[in-house]
ZAGU-650446 format. One line per 8 residues: number of its first residue (from 0); their letters; for each residue x, y, z of N, C-alpha, C, O, CB. Coordinates in steps of 0.05 Angstrom, whole numbers, always signed. Glycine has a CB too. Layout:
! ZAGU-650446
NUM = A = X/Y/Z/X/Y/Z/X/Y/Z/X/Y/Z/X/Y/Z  ...
This chain:
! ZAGU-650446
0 = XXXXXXXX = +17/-23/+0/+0/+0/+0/+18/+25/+0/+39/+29/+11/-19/+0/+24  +1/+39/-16/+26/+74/-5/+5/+94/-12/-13/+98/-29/+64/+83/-31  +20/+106/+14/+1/+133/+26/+14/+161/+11/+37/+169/+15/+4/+136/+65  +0/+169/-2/+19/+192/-13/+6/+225/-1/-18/+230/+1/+18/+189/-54  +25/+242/+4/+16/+268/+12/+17/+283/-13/+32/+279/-33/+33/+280/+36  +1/+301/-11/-14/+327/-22/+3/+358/-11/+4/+368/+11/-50/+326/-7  +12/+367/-36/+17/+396/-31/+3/+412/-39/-18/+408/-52/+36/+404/-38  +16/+441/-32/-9/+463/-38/-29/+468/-30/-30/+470/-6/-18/+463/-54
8 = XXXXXXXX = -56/+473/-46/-83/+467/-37/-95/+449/-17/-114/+453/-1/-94/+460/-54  -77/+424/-20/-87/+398/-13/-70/+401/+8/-52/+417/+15/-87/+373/-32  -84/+368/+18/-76/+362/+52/-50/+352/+44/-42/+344/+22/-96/+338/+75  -36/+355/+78/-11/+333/+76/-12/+319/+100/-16/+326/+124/+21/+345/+74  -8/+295/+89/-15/+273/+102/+15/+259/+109/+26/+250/+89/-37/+254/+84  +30/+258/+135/+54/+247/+139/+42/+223/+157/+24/+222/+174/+78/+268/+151  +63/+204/+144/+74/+178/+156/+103/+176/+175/+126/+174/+168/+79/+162/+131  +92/+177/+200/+123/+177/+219/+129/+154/+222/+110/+138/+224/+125/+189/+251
16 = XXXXXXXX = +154/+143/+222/+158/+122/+245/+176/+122/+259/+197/+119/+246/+158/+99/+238  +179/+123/+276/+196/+132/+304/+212/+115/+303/+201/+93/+309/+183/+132/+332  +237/+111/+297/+263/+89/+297/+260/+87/+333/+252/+104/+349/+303/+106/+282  +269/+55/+339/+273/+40/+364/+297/+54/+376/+302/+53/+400/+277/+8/+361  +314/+67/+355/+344/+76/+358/+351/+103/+376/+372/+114/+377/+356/+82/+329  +325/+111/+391/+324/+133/+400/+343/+140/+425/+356/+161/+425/+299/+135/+405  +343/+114/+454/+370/+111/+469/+394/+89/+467/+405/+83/+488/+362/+110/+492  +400/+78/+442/+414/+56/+435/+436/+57/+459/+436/+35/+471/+425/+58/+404
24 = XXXXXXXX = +455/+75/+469/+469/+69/+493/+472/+68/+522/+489/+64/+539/+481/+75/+491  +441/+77/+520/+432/+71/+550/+420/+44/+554/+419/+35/+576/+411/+90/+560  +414/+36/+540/+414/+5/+544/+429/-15/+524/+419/-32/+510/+386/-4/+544  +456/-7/+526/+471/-23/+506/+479/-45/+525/+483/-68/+517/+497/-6/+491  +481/-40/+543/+480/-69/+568/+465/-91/+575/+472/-110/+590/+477/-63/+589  +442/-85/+562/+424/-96/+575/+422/-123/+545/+426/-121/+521/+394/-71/+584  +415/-142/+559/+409/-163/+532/+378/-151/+520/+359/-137/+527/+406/-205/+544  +388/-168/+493/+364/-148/+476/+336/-164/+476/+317/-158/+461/+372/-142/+439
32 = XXXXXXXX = +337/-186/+496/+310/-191/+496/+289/-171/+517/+266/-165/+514/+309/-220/+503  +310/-165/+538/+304/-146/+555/+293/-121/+541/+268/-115/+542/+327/-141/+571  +316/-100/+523/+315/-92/+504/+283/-83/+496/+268/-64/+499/+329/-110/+489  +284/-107/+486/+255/-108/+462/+225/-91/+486/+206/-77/+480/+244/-159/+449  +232/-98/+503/+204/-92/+525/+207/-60/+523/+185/-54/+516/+208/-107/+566  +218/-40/+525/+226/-14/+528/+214/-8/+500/+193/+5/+502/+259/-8/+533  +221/-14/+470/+217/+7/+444/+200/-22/+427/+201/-47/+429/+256/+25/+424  +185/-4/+413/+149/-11/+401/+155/+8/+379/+158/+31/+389/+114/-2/+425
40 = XXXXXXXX = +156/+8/+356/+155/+20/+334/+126/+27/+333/+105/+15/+336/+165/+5/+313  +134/+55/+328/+101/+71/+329/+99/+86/+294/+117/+98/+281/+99/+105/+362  +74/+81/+287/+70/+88/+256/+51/+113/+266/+30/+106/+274/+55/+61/+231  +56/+145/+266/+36/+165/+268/+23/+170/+256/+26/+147/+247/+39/+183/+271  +2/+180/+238/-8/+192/+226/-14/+220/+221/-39/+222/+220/-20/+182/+227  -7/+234/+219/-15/+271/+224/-46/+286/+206/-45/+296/+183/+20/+293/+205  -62/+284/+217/-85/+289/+207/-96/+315/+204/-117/+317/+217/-100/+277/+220  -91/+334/+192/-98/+361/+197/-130/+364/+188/-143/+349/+173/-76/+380/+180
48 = XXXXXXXX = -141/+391/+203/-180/+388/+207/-181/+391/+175/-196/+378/+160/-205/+422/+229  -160/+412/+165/-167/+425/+139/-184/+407/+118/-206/+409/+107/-140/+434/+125  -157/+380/+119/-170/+365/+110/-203/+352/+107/-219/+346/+89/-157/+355/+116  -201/+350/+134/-233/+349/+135/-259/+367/+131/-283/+363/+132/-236/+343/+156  -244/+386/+128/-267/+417/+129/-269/+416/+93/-289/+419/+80/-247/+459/+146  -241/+412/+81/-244/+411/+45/-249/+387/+40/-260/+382/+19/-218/+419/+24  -244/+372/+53/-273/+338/+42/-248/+327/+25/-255/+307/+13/-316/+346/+11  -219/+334/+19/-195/+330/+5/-187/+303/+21/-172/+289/+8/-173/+357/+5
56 = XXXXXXXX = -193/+295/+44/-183/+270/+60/-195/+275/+82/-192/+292/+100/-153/+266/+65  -214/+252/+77/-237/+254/+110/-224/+225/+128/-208/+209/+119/-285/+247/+101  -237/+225/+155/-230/+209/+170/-244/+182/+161/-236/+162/+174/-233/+219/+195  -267/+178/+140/-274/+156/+128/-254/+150/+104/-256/+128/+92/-303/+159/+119  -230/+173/+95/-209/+159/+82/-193/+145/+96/-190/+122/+89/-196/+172/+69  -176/+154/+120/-167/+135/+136/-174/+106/+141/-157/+92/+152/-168/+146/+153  -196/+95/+136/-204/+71/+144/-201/+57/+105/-191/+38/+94/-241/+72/+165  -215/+79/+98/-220/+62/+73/-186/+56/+52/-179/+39/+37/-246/+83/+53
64 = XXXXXXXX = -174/+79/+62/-149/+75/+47/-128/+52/+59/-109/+45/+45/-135/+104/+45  -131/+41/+82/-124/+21/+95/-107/+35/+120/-100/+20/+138/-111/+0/+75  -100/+58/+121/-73/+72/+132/-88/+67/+163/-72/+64/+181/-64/+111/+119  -108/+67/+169/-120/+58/+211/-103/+29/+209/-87/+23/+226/-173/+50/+221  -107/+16/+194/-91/-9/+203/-60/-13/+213/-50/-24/+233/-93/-24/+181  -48/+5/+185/-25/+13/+197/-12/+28/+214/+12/+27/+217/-18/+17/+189  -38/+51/+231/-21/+64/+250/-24/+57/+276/-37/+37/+282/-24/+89/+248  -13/+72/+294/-18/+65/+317/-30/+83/+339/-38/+81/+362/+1/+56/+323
72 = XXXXXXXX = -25/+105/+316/-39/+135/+335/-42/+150/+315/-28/+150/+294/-20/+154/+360  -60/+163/+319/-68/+183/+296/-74/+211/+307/-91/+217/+323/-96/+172/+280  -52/+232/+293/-51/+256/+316/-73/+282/+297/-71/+281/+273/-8/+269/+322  -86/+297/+305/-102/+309/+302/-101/+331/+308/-99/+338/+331/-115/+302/+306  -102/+351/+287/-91/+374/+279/-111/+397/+270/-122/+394/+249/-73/+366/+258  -116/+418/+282/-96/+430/+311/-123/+433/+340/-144/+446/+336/-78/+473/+301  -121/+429/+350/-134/+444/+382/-128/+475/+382/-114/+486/+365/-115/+430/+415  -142/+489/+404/-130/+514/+400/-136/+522/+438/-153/+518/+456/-150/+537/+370
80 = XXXXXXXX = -106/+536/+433/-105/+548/+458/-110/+577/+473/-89/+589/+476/-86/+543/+462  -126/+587/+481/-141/+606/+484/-151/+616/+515/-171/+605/+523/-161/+599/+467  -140/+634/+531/-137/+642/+554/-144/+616/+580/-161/+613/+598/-156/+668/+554  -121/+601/+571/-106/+589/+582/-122/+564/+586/-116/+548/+604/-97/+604/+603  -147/+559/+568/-158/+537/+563/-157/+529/+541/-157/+545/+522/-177/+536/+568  -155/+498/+537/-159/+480/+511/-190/+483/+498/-211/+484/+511/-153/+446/+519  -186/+484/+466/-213/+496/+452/-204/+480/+432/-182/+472/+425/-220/+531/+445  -236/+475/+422/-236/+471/+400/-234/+495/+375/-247/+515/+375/-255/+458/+400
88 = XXXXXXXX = -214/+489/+354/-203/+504/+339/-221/+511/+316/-214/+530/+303/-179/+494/+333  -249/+493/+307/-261/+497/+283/-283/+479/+295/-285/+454/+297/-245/+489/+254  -303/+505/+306/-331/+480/+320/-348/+468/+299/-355/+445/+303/-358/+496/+341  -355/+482/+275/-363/+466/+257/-347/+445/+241/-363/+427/+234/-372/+480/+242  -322/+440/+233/-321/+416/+229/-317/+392/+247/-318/+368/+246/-309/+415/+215  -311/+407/+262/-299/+379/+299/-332/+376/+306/-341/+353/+305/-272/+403/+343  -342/+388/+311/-375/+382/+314/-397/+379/+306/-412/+361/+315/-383/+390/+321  -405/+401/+281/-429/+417/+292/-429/+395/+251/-448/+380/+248/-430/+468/+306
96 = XXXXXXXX = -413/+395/+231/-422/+383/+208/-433/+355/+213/-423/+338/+227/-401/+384/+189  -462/+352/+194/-471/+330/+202/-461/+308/+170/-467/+310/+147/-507/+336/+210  -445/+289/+182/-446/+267/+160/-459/+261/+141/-461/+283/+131/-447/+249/+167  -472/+246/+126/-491/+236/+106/-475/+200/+111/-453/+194/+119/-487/+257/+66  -494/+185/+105/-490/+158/+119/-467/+147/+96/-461/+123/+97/-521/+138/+123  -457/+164/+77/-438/+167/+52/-418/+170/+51/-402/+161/+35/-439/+182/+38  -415/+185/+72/-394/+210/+91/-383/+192/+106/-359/+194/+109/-408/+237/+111  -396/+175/+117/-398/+170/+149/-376/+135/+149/-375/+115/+134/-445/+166/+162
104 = XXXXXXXX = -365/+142/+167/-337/+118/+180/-361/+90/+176/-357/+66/+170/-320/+125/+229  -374/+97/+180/-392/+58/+195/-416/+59/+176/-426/+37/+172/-411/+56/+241  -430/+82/+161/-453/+77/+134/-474/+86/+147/-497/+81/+140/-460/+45/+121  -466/+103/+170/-493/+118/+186/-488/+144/+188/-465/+153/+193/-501/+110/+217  -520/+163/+181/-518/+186/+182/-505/+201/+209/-511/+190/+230/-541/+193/+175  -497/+212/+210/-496/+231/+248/-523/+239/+254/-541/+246/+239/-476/+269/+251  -523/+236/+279/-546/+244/+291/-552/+270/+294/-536/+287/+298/-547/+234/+313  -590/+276/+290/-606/+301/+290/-605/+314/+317/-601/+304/+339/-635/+295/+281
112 = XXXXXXXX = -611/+340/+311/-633/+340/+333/-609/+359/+352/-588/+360/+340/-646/+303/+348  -608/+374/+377/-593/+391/+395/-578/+373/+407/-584/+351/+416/-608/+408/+416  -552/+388/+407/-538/+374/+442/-529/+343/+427/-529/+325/+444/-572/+367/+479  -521/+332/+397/-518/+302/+390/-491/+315/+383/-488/+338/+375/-538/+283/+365  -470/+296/+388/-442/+298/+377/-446/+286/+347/-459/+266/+342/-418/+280/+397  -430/+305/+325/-433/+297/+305/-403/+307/+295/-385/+309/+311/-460/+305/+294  -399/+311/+273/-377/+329/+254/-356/+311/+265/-362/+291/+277/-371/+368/+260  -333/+320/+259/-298/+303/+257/-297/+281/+282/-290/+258/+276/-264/+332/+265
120 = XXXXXXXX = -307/+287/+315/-299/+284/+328/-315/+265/+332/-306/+247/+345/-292/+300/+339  -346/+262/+321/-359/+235/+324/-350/+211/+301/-352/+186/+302/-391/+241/+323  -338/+230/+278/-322/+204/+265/-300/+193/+268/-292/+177/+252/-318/+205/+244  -281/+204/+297/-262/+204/+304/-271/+177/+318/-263/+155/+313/-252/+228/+314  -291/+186/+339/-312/+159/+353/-310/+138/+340/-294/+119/+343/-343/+162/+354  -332/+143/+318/-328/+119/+301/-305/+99/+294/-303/+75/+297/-334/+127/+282  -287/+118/+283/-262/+104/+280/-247/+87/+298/-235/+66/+292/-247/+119/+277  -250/+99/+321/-236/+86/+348/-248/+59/+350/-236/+39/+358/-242/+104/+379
128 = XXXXXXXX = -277/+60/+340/-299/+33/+345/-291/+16/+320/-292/-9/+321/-337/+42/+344  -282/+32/+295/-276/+8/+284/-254/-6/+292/-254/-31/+296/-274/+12/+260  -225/+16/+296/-197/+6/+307/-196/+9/+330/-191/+32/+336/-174/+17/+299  -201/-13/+355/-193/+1/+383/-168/+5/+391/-162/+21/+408/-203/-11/+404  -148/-15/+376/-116/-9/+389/-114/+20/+372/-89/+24/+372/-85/-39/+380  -128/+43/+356/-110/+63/+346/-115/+85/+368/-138/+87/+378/-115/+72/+314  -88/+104/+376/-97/+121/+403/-99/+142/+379/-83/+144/+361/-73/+128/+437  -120/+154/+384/-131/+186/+384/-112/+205/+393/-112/+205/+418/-156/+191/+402
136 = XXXXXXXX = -95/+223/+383/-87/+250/+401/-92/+273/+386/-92/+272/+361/-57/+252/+410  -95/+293/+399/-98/+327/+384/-68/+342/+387/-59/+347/+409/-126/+352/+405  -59/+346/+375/-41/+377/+380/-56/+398/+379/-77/+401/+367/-19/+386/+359  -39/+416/+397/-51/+444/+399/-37/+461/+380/-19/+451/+366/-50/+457/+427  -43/+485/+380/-29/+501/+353/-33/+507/+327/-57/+508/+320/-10/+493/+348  -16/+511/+311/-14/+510/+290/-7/+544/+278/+1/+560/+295/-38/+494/+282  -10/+550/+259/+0/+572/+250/-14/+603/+270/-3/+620/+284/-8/+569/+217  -39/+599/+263/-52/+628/+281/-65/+618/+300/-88/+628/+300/-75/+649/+265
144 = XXXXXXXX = -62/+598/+323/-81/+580/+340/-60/+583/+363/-72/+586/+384/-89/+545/+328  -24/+583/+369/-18/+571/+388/-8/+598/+396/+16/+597/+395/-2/+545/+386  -17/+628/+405/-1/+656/+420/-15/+641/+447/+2/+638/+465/-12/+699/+408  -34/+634/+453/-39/+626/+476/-27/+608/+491/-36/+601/+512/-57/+622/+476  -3/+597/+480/+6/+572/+498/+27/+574/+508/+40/+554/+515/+8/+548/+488  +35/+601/+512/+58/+598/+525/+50/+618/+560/+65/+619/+578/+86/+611/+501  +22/+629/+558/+12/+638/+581/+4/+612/+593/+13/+605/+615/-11/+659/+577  -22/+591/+571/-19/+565/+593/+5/+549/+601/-2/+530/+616/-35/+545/+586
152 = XXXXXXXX = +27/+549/+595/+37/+529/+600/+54/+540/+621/+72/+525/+628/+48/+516/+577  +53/+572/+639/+61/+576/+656/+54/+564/+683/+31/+555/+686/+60/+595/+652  +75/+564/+707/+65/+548/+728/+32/+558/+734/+12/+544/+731/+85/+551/+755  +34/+585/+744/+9/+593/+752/-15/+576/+736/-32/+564/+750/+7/+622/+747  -15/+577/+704/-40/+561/+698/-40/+544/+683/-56/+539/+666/-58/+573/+689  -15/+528/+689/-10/+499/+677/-33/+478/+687/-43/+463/+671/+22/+487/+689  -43/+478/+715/-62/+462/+723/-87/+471/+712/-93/+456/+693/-62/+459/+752  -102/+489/+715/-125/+502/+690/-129/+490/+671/-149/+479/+665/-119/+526/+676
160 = XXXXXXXX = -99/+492/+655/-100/+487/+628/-108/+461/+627/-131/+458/+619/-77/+491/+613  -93/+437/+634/-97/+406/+630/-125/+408/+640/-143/+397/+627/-77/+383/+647  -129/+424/+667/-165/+405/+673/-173/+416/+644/-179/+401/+624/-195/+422/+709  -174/+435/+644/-194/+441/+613/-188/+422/+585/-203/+420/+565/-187/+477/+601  -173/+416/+587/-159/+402/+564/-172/+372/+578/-186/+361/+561/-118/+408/+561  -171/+362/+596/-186/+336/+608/-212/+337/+609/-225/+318/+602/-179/+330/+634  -226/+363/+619/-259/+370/+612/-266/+369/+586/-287/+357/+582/-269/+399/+620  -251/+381/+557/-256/+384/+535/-257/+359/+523/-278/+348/+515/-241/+401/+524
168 = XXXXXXXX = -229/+347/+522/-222/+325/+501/-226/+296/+506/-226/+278/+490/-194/+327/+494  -229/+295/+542/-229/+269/+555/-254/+260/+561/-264/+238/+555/-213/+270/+578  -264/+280/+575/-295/+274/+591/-303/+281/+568/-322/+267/+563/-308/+292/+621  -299/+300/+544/-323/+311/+522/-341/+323/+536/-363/+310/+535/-339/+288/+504  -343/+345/+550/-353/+365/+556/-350/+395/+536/-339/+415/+545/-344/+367/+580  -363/+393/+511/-362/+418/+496/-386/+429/+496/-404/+420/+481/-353/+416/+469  -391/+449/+514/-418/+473/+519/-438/+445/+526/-434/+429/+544/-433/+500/+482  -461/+444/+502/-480/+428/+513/-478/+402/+501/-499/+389/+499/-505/+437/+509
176 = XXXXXX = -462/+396/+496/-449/+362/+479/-443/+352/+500/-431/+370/+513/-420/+359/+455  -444/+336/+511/-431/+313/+524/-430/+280/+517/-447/+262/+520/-442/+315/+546  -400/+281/+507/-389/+255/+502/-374/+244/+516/-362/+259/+532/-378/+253/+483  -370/+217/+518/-344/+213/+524/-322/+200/+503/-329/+188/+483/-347/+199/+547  -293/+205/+511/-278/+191/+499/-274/+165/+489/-270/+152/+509/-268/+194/+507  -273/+153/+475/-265/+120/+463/-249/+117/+473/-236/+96/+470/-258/+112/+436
């Protein structure tokens, strides 16, 4: 299989893989069966929303192009940091867009109606339900998203920040949505 990225207009889609070679002489002592328990080759995925907002690579390509199989985490791009809480960076496509059962990771529309998690983050759901070993993560940032993170990440509101970042992304507490995590 091969995953190819998109310049320009289009998304870019990177393939990491983290070489095992990261402390080769801190455990050059150790026998390498020992070894082997410490480093797990990890395949990332870097998923940016854009993608999903221009329909150029949705999270129902990930499954369909085979690349959930191969990763092992799929990082999600960008969160946004904003007086000293974690936010969502684009509420209509992380939420508020409703699928078509076309659209959709599993062949079901998103759900109607107030207060239903729907848009990126319920196909993010989905996804997790199709792959449960793939971990979910967000980065924060990105080009005009991260002036706020260097106020949270001060001592004073370093603790703030994670609860909010644990209220937002963990418990799924966004305004009147309540999800929880996969």
């Amino acid at each position: 299989m091969r995953i190819t990225g998109y310049r320009g207009h289009k998304i870019w889609w990177f393939l990491l893989i983290i070489a095992n070679a990261a402390w080769p002489s801190a455990l050059s002592a150790q026998r390498p069966k020992a070894r082997a328990r410490f480093f797990h080759t990890q395949v990332i995925g870097y998923f940016t929303e854009n993608g999903v907002k221009s329909g150029r690579y949705t999270i129902k390509d990930v499954a369909t192009s085979g690349a959930a199989t191969l990763l092992t985490r799929l990082d999600y791009a960008f969160g946004r940091v904003d007086g000293n809480q974690c936010q969502i960076a684009d509420r209509e496509t992380a939420l508020d867009h409703a699928y078509t059962d076309a659209e959709s990771i599993d062949g079901t529309a998103d759900p109607v109606g107030p207060n239903r998690l729907r848009g990126a983050f319920h196909q993010l759901q989905e996804l997790k339900r199709r792959y449960p070993k793939l971990k979910v993560v967000i980065s924060f940032g990105g080009w005009g998203q991260s002036q706020g993170f260097s106020s949270a990440a001060e001592p004073d509101h370093v603790r703030e920040f994670v609860r909010s970042c644990i209220h937002t992304f963990i418990e799924g507490n966004i305004g009147s949505i309540r999800w929880k995590a996969a």
